[in-house]
N, C-alpha and C positions, 0 to 999 in steps of 0.2 A: 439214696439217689445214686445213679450207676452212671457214669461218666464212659464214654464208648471214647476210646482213639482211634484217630483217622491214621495212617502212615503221611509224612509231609514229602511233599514231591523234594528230589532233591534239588536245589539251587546249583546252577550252575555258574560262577563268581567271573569266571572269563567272559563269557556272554554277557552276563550284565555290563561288565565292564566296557567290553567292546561296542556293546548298543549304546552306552551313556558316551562313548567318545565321539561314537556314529554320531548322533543327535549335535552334541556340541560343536561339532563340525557344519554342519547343517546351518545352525544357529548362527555360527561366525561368521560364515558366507552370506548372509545377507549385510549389504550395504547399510541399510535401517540400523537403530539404536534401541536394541530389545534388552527389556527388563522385565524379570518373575517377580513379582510384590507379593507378599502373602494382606492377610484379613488387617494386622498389626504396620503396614508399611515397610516391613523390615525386606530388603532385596536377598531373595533367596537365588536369583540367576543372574547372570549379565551376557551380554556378547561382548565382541572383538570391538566393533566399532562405538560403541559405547566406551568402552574402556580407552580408547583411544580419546574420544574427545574428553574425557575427563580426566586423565591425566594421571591415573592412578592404578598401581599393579590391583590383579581383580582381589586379593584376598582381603584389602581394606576398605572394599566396597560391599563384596556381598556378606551380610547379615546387619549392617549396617540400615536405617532409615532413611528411607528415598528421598524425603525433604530433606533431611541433610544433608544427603551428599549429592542431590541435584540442586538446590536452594540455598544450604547453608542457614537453615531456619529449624527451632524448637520443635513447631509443631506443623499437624498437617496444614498442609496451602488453603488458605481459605481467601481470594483473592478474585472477587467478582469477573476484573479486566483479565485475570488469567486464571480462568477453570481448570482444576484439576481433573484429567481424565480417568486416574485411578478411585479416585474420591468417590467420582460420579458412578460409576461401573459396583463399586464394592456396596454403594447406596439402593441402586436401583434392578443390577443383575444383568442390565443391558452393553452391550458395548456402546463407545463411545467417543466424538472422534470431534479434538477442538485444534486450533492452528495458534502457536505459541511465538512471542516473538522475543528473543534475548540481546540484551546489549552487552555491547564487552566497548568499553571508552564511548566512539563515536561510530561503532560496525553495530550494525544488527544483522543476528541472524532469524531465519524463520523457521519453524519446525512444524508439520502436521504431524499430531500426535491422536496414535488413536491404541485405545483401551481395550480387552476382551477377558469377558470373565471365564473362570474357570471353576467349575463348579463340584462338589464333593460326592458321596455315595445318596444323603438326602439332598440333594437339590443347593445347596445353600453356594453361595459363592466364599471359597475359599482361599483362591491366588488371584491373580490380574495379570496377564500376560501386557507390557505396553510397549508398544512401537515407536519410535518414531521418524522420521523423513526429515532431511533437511532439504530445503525447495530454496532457499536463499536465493540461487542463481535464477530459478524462476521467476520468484518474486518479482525481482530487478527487472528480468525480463517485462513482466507485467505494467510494472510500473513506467518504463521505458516506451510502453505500448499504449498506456492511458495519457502518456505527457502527446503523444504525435496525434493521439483521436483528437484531443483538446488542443491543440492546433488545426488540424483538420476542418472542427465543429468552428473554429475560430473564423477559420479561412470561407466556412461556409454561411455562418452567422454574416460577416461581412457582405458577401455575393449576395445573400436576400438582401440585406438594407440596402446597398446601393440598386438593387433592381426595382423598390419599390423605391427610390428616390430616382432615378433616371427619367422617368416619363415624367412627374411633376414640375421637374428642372427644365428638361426641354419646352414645355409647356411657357415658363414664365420666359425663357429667354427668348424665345418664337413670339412674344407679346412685346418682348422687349424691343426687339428689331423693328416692328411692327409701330412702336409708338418713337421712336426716334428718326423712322422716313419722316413723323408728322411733326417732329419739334426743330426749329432753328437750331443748327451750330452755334456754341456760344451761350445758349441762352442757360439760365439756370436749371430749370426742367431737363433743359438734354445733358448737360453734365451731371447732374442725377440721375439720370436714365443709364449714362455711360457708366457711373460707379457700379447702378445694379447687374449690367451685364457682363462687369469684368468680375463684381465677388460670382454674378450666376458661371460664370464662366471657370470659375477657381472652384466653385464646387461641382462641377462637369468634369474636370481633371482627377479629384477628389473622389469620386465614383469609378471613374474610368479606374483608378488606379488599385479600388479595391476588390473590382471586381480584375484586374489581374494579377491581385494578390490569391483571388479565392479559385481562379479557373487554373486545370490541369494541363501542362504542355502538352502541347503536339509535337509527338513526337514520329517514330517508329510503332509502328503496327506489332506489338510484339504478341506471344505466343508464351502459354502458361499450363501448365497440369495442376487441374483444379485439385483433385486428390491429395495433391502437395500442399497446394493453399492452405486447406483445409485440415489439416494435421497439423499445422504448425499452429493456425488460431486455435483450433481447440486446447493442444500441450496448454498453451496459456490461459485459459477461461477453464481449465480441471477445476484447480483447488476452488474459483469462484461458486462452480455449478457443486460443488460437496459442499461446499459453507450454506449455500443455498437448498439445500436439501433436492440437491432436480437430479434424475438420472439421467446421461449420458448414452443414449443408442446411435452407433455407427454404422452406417451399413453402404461403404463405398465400394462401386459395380472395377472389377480391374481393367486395364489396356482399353482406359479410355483413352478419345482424341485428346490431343492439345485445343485451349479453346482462345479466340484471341481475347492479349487484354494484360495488361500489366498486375504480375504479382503482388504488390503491394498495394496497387491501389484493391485488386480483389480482395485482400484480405482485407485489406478496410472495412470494403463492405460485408464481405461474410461477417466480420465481427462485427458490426452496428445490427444486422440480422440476428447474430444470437443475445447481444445484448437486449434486443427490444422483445426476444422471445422469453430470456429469465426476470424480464419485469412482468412477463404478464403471470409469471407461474412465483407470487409471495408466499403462499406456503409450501413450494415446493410442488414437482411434479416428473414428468418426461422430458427430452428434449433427444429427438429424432431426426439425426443429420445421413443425407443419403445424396448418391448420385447417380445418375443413370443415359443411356445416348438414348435418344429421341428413336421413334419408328422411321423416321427420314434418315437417321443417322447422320445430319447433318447439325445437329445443335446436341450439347450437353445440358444436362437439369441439374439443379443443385439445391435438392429440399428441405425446409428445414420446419419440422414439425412440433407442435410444443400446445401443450395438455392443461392453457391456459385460460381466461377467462374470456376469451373468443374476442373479435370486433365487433360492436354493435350497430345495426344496420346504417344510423345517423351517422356515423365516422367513417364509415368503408369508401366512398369516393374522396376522401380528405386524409386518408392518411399518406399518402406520398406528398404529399404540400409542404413548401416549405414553413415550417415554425408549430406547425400542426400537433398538440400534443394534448392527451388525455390529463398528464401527470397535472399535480398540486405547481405553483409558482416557486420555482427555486427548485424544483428537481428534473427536470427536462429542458432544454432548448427546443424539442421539434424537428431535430435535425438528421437525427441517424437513418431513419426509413428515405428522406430526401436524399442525401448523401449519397445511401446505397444506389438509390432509384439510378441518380444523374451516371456515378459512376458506370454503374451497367450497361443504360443505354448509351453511354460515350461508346461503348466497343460492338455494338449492334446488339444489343442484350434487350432482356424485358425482365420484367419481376411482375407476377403474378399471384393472389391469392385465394385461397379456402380458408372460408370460418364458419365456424358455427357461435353464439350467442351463448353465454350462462344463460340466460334468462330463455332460450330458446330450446336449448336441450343440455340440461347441466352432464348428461352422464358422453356425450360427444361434442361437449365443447373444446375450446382450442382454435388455433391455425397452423395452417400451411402458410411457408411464403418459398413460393416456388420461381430459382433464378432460371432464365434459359439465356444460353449463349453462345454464338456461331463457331461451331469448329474450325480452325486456325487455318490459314492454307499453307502449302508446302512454303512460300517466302516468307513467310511473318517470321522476326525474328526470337527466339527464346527470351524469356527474364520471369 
C-alpha cells in the first residue's frame, strides 16, 4: 500500500487568533443571552450578557452542563410547563423557539428563548447554538394592555345591557304614568303604582349611569399618525403572533396625513382588529397590516389582512353587533369588532370588509377588515 503525502498549507496562528476574537466580539455585542451546547449539554461558548446575568466569571461556566448552570438540576430539563429548546432542536434537527418564564422571590422574568442547530460534515446535529430575549418589560407592557381592553370590554359590555334595557324601562314607566291618571290619590293601587315607578325610575338612573360609564368623552377633535399607532400595537402583539405561529407582514405607505381621532382609543381598536384576526388563524398563518391615502387623498386606509378561516356568508351582516360572536361560551364577549366599529365611526371613520369562506374557496380564504378615516384638518389638535 503506497500512502502519497499532501504538503499541509501552513497555519497561520495570528489570524486564527485574531478571527476567534473577531467572532467573540460580535457575539458579546448582542444584547440576547447566547449559548454554544454541544450533543452532551456541556456549554462549549457563552456571551457577555449571559455571563452577566448569571453571575459567574465565563471559565466556570463554559464546559460545564447547561441544566446546571442554568437550572441547578442533575439531569436534562424534562418539564412539560417549561420546554426545553436545546432538547427539542438536538431531537428533531429543527430550530426551535418556546417563551420561558423565571421567578427570583415575587419578580418574574420572561425570556423568548429560541434554539438553532448546528450540524456536522454528515448532516447530524452536533452543537445548538441558543438565544435568548428577555421581553420582561414587554410582557408588563402586555399585560398592562389586556388589564385596559378588559375594562374597555367591561365598559362596553355595560353600554349593550343597558341599551337593551332602556327601551323596555321606558316602556313600563310610560304605562305607569298612564295608569295612575286612572287611579285615585290615596288609594292602595296608586301607591303601588307610585312604588313601581320610583324602583322604574331608580333603574332609568341605573342605566343612564352605565351607559356613562361605557361612552367616550367629548372632547377635542384631536389628530393622530396612524403609522404610530400601529407600531406601538403591534411591538406588543410580536411575542403573541410567534407563540401563535402567524407571520407578521408590514407594509406602512410614508408621509402619510394625520387622520382624526384620539390615539389610544385607535389603538384600541386596531388591537381588537388584530386580535379577532389571530383567532381566526388557530393553526397559524399570515397577518398583513398596511396603510395607504385614499385616490381622494382625503381619507387614510388601514388594512388588516389575515389567511383565516374567512366569514361565512350567515354572519357577515352580524358581525359588527353588539354581543355577536362565533366563539364557544366563555371565550368571547362579542365585543371587540363592536368596540372597534363605534370607536371609528365616533371620529367620521368606517370599517369595511372582504372575505372569502373556507368552505367557499379554501386556497383564498381569509379577510380584509379595511379601516377608513378622514384626514385631520390643520386645527385638530395632536394626541
Amino acid at each position: 500500500m503506497r500512502i502519497k503525502m499532501e504538503p499541509i498549507p501552513e497555519i497561520n496562528i495570528a489570524e486564527l487568533l485574531e478571527t476567534k476574537r473577531f467572532l467573540e466580539a460580535i457575539i458579546d455585542g448582542f444584547t440576547d443571552q447566547i449559548m454554544v451546547v454541544d450533543k452532551d449539554y456541556r456549554i462549549k461558548e457563552i456571551n457577555e450578557s449571559l455571563i452577566k446575568r448569571l453571575g459567574k466569571p465565563k471559565h466556570e461556566i463554559v464546559g460545564e452542563y447547561c441544566y446546571r448552570v442554568l437550572h441547578d438540576v442533575d439531569k436534562p430539563c424534562d418539564m412539560p410547563d417549561h420546554p426545553c429548546p436545546v432538547q427539542e432542536t438536538l431531537k428533531t434537527g429543527e430550530h426551535c423557539e418556546v417563551l420561558h418564564t423565571h421567578l427570583k422571590g415575587r419578580e418574574a422574568s420572561y425570556y423568548r428563548v429560541t434554539a438553532y442547530p448546528v450540524s456536522d460534515d454528515q448532516g447530524a446535529v452536533s452543537h445548538v447554538i441558543e438565544m435568548a430575549r428577555d421581553i420582561t418589560k414587554r410582557k408588563k407592557r402586555e399585560d398592562e394592555l389586556s388589564y385596559i381592553q378588559k375594562l374597555a370590554s367591561l365598559g362596553e359590555l355595560a353600554a349593550g345591557v343597558a341599551h337593551e334595557l332602556n327601551n323596555p324601562m321606558g316602556i313600563i314607566l310610560g304605562f305607569a304614568d298612564l295608569l295612575l291618571e286612572k287611579m285615585e290619590p290615596g288609594s292602595k293601587e296608586y301607591e303601588m303604582l307610585k312604588i313601581m315607578e320610583r324602583q322604574g325610575l331608580n333603574c332609568k338612573r341605573i342605566v343612564e349611569s352605565l351607559l356613562s360609564f361605557a361612552r367616550y368623552p367629548e372632547t377635542t377633535v384631536y389628530s393622530t399618525d396612524v403609522n404610530v399607532d400601529l407600531k406601538r400595537v403591534v411591538s406588543v402583539v410580536e411575542n403573541i403572533l410567534i407563540s401563535k405561529r402567524i407571520t407578521l407582514e408590514k407594509s406602512l405607505s410614508e408621509n402619510l396625513p394625520k387622520v382624526k381621532g384620539d390615539s389610544g382609543h385607535l389603538q384600541h381598536a386596531f388591537m381588537n382588529l388584530i386580535t379577532n384576526a389571530v383567532a381566526a388563524m388557530e393553526g397559524g398563518g399570515v397577518l398583513a397590516v398596511s396603510t395607504r391615502l385614499n385616490d381622494s387623498g382625503n381619507r387614510v386606509e388601514i388594512l388588516f389582512k389575515d389567511t383565516g378561516h374567512g366569514i361565512k356568508k350567515e354572519y357577515r351582516d352580524k358581525i359588527f353587533n353588539h354581543f355577536f360572536t362565533t366563539k364557544k361560551v366563555g371565550e368571547g364577549t362579542g365585543l371587540g369588532l363592536s368596540v372597534s366599529h363605534g370607536i371609528v365611526t365616533k371620529y367620521g371613520g368606517k370599517i369595511t370588509f372582504e372575505t372569502v369562506a373556507e368552505e367557499e374557496d379554501r386556497e383564498r380564504k381569509g379577510t380584509t377588515l379595511i379601516v377608513s378615516l378622514p384626514v385631520a384638518s390643520s386645527g385638530s389638535s395632536p394626541r
